[in-house]
C-alpha positions as semicolon CSV with decimal commas, in nm:
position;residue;x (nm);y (nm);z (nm)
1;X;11,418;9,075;8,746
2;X;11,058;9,016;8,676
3;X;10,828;9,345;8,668
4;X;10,781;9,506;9,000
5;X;10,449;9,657;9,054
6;X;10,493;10,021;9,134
7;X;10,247;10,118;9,462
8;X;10,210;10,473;9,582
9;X;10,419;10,332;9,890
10;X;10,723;10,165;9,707
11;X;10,739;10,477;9,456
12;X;10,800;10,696;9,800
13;X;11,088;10,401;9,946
14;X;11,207;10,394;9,646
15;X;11,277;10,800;9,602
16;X;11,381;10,817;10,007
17;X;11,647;10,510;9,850
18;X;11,749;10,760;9,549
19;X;11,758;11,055;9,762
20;X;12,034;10,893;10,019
21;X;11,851;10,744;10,306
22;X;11,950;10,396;10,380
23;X;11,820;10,267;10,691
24;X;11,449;10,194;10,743
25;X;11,384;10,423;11,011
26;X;11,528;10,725;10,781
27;X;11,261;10,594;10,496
28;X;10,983;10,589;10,734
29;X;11,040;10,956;10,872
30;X;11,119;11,078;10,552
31;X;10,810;10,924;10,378
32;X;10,536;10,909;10,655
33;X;10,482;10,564;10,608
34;X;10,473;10,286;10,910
35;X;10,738;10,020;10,934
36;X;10,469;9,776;10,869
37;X;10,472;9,906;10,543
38;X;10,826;9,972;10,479
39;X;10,985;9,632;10,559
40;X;10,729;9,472;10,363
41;X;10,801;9,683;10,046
42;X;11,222;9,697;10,133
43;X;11,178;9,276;10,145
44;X;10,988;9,298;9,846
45;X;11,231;9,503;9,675
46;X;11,548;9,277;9,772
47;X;11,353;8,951;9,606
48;X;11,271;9,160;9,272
49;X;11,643;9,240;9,337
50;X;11,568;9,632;9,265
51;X;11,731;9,672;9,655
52;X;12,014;9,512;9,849
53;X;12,132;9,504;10,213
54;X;12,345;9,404;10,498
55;X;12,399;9,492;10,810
56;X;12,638;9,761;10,868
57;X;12,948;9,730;11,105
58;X;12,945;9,617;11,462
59;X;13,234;9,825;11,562
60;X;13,040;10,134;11,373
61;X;12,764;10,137;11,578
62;X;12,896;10,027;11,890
63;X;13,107;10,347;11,861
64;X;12,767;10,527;11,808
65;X;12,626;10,436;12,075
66;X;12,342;10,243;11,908
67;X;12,224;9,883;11,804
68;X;12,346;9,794;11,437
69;X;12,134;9,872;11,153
70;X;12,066;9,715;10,806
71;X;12,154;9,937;10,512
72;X;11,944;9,923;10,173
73;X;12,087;10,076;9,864
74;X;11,940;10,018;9,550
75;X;12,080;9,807;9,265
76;X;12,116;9,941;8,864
77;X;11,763;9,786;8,806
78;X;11,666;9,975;9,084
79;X;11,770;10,289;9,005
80;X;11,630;10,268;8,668
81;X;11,236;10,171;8,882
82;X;11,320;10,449;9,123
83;X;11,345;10,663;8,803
84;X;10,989;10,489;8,703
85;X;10,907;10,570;9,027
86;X;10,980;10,944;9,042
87;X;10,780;10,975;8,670
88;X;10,548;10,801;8,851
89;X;10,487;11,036;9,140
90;X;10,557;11,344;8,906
91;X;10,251;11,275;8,713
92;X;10,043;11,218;8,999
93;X;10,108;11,567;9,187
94;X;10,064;11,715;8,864
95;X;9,737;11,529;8,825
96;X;9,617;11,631;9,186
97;X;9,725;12,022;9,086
98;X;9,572;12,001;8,796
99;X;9,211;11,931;8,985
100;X;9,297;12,191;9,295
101;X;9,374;11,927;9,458
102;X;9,712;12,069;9,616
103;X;10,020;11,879;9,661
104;X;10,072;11,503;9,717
105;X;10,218;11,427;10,080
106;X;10,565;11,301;10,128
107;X;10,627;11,389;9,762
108;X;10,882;11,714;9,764
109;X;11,007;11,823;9,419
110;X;10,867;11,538;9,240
């Protein structure tokens, strides 16, 4: 896996990813960030290998009532970049506190 460049926006997928939400529509409510940035990053993310997906069960979400949906879940090198990620994220609120700056959006208990 080559080095994956950490952005504001694939430090928040990636802690929606750690945190349990593994369709794209859960990231994007969860993070405040458009699909047109989320697919992006999640495709991203598969090719650096940090994420994988498929498509979950026909059957499944026939029985919901719904259209099927792909499900991302990150890999072992992912987990260890969402870790990055989190560090990442931690320093900045703490940066943005430190200048009265209040709290970073999207970013609960980094």
């Amino acid at each position: 896996m080559s080095p994956v460049r950490i952005t504001h926006a694939t430090a928040l997928i990636l802690q929606a990813l750690a945190s349990g939400r593994h369709h794209g529509f859960q990231i994007m409510e969860v993070t405040g960030l458009a699909s047109g940035t989320v697919y992006p990053v999640l495709r991203r993310l598969e090719r650096e290998e940090a994420v994988e997906s498929e498509w979950e069960d026909a059957h499944e979400a026939s029985a919901a009532g719904r259209r099927r949906r792909r499900v991302y879940r990150l890999t072992a090198p992912g987990q260890l970049l969402a870790d990055r990620a989190r560090q990442r994220l931690s320093d900045t609120q703490r940066l943005l506190a430190d200048q009265g700056l209040g709290h970073l959006g999207g970013v609960e208990g980094a």
